[in-house]
HTML snippet that shows the backbone in 3Dmol.js (N, CA, C, O; Angstrom):
<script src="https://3Dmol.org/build/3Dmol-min.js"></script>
<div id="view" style="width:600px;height:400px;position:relative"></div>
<script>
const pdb = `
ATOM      1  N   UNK A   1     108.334  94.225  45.188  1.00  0.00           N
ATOM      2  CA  UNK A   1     107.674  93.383  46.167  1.00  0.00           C
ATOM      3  C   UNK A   1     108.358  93.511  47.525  1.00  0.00           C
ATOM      4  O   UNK A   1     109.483  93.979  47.347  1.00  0.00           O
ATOM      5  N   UNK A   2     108.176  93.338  48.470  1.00  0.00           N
ATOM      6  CA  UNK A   2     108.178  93.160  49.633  1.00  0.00           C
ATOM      7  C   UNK A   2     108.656  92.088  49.866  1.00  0.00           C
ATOM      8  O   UNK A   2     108.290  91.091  49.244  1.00  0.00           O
ATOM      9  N   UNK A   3     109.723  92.040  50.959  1.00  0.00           N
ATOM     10  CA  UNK A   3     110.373  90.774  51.835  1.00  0.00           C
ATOM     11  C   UNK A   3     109.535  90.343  53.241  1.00  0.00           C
ATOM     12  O   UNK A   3     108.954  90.955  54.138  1.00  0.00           O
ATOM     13  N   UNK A   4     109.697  89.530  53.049  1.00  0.00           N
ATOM     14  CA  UNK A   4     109.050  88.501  54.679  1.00  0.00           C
ATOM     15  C   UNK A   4     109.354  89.341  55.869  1.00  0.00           C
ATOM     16  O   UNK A   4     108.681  89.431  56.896  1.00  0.00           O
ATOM     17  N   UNK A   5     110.529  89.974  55.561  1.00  0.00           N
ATOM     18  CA  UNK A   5     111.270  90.138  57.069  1.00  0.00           C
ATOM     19  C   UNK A   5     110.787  91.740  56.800  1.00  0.00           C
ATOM     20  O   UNK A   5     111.427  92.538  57.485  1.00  0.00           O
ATOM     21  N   UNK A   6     109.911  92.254  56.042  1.00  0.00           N
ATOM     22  CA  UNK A   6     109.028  93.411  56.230  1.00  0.00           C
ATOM     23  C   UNK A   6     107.921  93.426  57.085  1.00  0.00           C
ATOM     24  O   UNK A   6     107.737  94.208  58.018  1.00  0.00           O
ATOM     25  N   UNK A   7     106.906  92.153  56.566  1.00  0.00           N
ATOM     26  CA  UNK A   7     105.880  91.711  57.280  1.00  0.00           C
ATOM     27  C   UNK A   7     106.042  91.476  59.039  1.00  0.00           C
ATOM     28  O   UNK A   7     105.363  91.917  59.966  1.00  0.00           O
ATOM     29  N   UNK A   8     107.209  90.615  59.017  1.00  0.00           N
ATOM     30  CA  UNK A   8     107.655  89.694  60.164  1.00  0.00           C
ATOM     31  C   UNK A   8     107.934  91.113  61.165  1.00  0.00           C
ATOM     32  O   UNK A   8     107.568  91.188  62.338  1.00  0.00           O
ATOM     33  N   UNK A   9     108.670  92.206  60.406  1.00  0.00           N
ATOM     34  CA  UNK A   9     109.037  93.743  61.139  1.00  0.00           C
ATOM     35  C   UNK A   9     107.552  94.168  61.812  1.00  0.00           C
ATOM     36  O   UNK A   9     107.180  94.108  62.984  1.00  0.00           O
ATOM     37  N   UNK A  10     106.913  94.584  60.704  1.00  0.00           N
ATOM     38  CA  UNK A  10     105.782  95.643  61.564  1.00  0.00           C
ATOM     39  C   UNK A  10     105.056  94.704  62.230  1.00  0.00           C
ATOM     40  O   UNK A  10     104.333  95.334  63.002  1.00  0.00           O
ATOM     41  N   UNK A  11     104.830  93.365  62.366  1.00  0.00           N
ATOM     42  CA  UNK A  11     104.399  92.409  63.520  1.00  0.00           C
ATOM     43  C   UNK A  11     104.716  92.822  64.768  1.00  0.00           C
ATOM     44  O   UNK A  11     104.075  93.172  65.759  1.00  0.00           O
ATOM     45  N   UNK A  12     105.856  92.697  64.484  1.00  0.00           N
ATOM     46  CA  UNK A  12     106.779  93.225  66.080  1.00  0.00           C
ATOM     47  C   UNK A  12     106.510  93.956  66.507  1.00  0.00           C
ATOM     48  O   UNK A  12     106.060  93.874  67.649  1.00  0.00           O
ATOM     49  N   UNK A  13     106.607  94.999  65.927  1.00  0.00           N
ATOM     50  CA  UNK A  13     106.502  96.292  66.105  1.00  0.00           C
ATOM     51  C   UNK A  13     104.849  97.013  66.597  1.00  0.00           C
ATOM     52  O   UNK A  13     104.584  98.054  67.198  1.00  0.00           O
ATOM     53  N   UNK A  14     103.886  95.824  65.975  1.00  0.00           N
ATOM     54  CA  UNK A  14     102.553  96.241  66.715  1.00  0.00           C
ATOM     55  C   UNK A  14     102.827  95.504  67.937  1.00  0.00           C
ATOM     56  O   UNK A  14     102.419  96.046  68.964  1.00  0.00           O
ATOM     57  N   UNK A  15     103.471  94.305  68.067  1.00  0.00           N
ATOM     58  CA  UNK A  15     102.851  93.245  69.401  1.00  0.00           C
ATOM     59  C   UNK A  15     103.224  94.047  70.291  1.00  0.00           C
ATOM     60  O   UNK A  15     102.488  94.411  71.208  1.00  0.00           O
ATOM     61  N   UNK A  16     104.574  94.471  70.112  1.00  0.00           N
ATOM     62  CA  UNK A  16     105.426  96.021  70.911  1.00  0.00           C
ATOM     63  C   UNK A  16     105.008  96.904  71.397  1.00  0.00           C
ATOM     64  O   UNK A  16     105.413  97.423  72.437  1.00  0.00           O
ATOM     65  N   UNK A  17     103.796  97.354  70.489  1.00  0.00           N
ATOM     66  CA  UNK A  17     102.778  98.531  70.454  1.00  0.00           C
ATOM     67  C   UNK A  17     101.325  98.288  71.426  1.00  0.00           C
ATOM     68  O   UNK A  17     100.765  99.196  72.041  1.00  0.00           O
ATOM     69  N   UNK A  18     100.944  97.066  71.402  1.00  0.00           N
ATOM     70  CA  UNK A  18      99.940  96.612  72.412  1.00  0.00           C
ATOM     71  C   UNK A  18     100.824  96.277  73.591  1.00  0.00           C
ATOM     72  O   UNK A  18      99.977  96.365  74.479  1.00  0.00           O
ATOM     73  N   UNK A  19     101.907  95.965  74.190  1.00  0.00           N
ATOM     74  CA  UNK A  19     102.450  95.628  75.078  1.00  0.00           C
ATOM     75  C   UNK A  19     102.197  96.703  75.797  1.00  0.00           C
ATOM     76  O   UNK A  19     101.453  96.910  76.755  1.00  0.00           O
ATOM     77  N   UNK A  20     103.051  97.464  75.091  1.00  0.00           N
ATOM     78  CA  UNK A  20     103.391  99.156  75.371  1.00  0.00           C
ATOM     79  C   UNK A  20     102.330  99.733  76.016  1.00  0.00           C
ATOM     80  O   UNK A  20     102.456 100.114  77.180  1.00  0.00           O
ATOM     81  N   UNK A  21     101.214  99.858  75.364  1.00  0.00           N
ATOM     82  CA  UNK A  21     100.051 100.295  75.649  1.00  0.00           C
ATOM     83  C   UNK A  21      99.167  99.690  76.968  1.00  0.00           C
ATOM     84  O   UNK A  21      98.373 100.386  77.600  1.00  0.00           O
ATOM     85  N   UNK A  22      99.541  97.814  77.356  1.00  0.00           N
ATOM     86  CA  UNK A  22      98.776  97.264  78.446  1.00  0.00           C
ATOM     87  C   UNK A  22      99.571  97.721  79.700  1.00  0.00           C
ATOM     88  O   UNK A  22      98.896  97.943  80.705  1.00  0.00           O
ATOM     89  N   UNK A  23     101.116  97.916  79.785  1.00  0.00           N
ATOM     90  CA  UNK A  23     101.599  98.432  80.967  1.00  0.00           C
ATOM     91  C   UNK A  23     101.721  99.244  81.088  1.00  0.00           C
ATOM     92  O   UNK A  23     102.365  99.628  82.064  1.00  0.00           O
ATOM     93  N   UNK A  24     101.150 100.176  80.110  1.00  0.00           N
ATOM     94  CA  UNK A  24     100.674 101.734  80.698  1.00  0.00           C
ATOM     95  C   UNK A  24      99.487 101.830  81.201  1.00  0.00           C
ATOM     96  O   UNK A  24      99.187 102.602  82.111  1.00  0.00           O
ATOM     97  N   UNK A  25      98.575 100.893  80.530  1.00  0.00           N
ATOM     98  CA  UNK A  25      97.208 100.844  81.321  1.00  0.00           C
ATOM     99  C   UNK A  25      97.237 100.265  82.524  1.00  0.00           C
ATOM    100  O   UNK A  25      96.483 100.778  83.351  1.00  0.00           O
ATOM    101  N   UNK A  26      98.038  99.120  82.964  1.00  0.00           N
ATOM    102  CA  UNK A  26      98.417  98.880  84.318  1.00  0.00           C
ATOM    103  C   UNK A  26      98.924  99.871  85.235  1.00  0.00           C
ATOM    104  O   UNK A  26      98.518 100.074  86.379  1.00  0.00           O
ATOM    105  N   UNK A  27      99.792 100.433  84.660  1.00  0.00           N
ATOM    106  CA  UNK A  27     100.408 101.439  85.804  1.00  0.00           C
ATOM    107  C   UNK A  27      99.179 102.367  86.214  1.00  0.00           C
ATOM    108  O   UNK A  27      98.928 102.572  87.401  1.00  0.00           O
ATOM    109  N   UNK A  28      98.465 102.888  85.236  1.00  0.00           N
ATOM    110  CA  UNK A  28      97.344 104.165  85.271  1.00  0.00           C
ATOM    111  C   UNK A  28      96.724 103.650  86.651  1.00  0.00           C
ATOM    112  O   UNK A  28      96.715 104.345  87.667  1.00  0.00           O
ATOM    113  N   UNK A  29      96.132 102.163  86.563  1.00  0.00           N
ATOM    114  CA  UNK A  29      95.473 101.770  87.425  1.00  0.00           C
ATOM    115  C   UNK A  29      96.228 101.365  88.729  1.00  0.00           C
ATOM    116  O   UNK A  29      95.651 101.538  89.803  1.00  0.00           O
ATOM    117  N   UNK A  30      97.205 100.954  88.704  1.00  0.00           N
ATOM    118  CA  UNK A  30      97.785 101.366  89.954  1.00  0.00           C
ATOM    119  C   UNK A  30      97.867 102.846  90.720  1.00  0.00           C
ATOM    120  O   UNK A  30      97.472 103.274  91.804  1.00  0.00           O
ATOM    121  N   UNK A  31      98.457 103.299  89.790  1.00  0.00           N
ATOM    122  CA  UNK A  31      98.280 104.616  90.407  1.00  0.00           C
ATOM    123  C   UNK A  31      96.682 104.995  90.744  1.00  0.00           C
ATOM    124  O   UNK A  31      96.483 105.280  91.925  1.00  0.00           O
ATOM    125  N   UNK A  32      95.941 105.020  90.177  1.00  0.00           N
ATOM    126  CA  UNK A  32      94.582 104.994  90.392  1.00  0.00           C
ATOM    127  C   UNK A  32      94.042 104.669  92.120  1.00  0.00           C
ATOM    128  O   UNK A  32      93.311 105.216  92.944  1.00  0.00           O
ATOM    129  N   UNK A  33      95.004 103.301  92.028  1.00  0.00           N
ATOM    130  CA  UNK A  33      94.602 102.378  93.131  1.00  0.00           C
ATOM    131  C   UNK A  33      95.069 103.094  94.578  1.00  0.00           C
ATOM    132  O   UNK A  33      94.439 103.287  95.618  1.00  0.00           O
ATOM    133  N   UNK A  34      96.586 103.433  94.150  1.00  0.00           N
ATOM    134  CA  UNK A  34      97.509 104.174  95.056  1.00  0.00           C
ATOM    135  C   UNK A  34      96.901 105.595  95.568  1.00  0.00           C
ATOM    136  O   UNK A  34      97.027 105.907  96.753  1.00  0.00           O
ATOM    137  N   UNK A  35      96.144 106.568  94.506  1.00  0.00           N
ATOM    138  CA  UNK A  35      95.768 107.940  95.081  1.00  0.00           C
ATOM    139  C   UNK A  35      94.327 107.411  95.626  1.00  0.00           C
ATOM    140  O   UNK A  35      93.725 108.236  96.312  1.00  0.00           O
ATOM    141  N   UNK A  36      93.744 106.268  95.439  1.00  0.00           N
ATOM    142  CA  UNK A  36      92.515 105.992  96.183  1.00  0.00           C
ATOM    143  C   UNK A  36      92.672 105.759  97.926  1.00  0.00           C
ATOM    144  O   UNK A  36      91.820 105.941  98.796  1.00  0.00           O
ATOM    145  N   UNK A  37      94.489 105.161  98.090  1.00  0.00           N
ATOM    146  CA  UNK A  37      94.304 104.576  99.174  1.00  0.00           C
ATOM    147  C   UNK A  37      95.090 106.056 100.010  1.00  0.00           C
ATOM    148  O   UNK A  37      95.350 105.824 101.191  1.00  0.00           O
ATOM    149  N   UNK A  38      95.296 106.833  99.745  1.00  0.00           N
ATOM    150  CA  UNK A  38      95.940 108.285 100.288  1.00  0.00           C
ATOM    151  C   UNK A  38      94.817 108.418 101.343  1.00  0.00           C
ATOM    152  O   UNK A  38      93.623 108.171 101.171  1.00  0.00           O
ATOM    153  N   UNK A  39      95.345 108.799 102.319  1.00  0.00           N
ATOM    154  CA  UNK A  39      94.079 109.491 102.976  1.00  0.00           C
ATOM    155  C   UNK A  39      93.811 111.242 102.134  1.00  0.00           C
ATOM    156  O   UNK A  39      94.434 111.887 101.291  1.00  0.00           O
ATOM    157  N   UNK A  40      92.885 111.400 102.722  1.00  0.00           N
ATOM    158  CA  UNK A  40      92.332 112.840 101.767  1.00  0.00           C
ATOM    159  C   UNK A  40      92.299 114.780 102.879  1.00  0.00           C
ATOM    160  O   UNK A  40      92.324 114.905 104.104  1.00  0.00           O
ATOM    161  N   UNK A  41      92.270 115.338 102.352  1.00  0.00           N
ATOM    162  CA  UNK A  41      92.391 116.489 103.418  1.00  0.00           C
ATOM    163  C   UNK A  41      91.546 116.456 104.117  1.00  0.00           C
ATOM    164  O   UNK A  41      91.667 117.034 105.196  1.00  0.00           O
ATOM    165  N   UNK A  42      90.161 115.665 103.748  1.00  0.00           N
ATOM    166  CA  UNK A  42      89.144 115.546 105.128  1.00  0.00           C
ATOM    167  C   UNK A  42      89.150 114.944 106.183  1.00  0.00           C
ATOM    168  O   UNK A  42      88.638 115.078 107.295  1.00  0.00           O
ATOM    169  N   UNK A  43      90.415 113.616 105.218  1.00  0.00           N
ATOM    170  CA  UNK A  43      90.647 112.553 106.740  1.00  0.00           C
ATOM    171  C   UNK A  43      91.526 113.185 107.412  1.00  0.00           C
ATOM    172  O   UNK A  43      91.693 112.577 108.470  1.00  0.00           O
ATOM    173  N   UNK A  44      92.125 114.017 107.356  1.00  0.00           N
ATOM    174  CA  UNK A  44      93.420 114.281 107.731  1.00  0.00           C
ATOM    175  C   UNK A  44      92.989 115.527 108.853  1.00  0.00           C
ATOM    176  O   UNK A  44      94.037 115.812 109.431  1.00  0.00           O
ATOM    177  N   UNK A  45      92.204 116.124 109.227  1.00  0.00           N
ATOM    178  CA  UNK A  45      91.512 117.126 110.249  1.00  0.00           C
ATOM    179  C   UNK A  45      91.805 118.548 109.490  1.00  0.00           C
ATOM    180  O   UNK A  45      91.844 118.858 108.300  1.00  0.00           O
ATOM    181  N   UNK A  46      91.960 119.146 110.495  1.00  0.00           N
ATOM    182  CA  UNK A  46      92.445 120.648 109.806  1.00  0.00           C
ATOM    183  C   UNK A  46      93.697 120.777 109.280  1.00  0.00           C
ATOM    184  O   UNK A  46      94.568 120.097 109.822  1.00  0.00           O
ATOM    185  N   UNK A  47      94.083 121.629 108.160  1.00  0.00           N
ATOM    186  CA  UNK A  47      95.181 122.429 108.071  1.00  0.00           C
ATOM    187  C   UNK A  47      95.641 122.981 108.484  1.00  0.00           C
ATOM    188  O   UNK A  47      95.195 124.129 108.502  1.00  0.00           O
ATOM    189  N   UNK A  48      97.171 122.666 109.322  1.00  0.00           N
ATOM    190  CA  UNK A  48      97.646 123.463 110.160  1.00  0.00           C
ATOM    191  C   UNK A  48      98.184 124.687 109.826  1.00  0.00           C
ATOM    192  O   UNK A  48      98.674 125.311 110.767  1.00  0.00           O
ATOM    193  N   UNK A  49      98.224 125.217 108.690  1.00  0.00           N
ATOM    194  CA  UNK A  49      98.397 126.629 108.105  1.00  0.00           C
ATOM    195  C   UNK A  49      97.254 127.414 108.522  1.00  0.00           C
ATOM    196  O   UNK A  49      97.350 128.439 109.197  1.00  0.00           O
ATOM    197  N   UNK A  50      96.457 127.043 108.216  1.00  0.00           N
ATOM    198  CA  UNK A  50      94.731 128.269 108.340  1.00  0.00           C
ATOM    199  C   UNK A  50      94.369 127.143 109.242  1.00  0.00           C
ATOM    200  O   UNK A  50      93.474 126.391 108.856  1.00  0.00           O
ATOM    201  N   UNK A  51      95.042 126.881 110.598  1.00  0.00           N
ATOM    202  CA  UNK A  51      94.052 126.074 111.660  1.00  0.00           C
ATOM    203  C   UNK A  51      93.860 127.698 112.601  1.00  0.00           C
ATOM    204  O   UNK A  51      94.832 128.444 112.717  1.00  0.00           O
ATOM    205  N   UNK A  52      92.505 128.053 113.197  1.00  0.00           N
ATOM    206  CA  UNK A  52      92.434 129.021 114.356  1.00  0.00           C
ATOM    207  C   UNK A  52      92.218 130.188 113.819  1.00  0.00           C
ATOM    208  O   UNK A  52      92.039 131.104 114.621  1.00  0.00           O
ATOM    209  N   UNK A  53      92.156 130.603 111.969  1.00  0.00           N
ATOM    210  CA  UNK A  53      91.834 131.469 111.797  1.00  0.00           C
ATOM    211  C   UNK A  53      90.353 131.827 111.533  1.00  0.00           C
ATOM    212  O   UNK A  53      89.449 131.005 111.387  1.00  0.00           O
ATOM    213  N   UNK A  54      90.246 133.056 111.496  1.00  0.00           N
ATOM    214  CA  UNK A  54      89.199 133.332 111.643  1.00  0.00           C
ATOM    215  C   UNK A  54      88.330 134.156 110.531  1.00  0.00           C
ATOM    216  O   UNK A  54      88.802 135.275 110.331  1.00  0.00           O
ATOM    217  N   UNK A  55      87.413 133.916 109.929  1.00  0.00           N
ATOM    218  CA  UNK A  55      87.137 135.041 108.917  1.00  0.00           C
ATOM    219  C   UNK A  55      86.768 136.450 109.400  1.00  0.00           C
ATOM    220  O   UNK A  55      86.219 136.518 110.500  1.00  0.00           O
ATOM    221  N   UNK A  56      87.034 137.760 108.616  1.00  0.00           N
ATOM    222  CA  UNK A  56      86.582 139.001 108.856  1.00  0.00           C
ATOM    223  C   UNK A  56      87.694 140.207 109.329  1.00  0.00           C
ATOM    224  O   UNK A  56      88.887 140.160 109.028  1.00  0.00           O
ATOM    225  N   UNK A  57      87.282 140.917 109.851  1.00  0.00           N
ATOM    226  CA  UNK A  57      88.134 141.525 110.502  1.00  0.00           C
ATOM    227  C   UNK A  57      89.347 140.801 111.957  1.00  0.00           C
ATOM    228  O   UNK A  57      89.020 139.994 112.828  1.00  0.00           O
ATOM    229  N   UNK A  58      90.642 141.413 111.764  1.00  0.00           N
ATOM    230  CA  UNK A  58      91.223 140.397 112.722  1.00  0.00           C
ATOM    231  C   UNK A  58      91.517 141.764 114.444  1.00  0.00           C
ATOM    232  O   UNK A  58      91.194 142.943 114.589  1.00  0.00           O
ATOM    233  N   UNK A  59      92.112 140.949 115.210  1.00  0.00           N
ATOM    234  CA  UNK A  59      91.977 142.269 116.283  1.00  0.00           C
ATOM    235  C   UNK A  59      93.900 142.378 115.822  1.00  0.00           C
ATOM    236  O   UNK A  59      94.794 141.694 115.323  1.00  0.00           O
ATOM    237  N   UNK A  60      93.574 144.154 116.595  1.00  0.00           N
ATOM    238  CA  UNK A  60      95.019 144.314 116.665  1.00  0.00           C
ATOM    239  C   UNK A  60      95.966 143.497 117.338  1.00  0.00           C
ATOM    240  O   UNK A  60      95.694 142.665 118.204  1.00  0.00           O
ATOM    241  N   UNK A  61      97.457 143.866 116.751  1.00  0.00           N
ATOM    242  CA  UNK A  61      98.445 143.001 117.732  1.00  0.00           C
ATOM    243  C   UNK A  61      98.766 144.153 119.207  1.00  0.00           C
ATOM    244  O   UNK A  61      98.271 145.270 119.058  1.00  0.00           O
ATOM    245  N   UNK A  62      99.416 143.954 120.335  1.00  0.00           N
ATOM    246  CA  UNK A  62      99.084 144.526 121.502  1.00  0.00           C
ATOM    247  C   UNK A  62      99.512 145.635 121.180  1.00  0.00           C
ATOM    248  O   UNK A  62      99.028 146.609 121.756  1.00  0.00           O
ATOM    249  N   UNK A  63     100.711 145.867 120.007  1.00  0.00           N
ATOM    250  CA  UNK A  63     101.875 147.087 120.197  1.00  0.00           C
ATOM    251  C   UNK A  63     100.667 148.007 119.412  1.00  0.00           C
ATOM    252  O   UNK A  63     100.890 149.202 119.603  1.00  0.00           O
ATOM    253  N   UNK A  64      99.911 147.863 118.897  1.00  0.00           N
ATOM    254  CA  UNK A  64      98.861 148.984 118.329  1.00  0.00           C
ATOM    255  C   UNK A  64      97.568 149.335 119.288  1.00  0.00           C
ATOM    256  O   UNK A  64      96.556 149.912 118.890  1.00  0.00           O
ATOM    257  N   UNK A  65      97.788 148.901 120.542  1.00  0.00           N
ATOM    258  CA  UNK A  65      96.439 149.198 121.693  1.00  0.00           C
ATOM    259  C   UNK A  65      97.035 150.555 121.885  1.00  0.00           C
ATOM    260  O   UNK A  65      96.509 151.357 122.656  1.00  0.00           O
TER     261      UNK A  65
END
`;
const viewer = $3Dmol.createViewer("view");
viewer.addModel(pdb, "pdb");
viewer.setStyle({}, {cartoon: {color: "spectrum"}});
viewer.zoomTo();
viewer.render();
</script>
């Protein structure tokens, strides 16, 4: 047979287990909340890496005229 303080164990051990599980679902949604409030690469204008380029062929640099 089984002792009390078996029962009384895996109790814990679930309430533990739903705890566990609601402040991970909290955090998710924070974070959620947090990458919602980011501005995004559209708000943000151009990329200054590929700002001015141009597609296609490019012109020479002067030392090749």
């Amino acid at each position: 047979m089984r002792s009390s303080g078996t029962t009384f164990s895996k109790r814990q051990r679930e309430r533990d287990k739903r705890e566990k599980k609601q402040a991970k679902a909290e955090r998710r949604e924070q974070r959620k909340h947090a990458r919602a409030d980011r501005p995004g690469e559209e708000e943000l204008g151009v990329d200054p890496d590929i700002a001015g380029i141009v597609p296609g062929p490019q012109p020479l640099p002067p030392e090749f005229d």
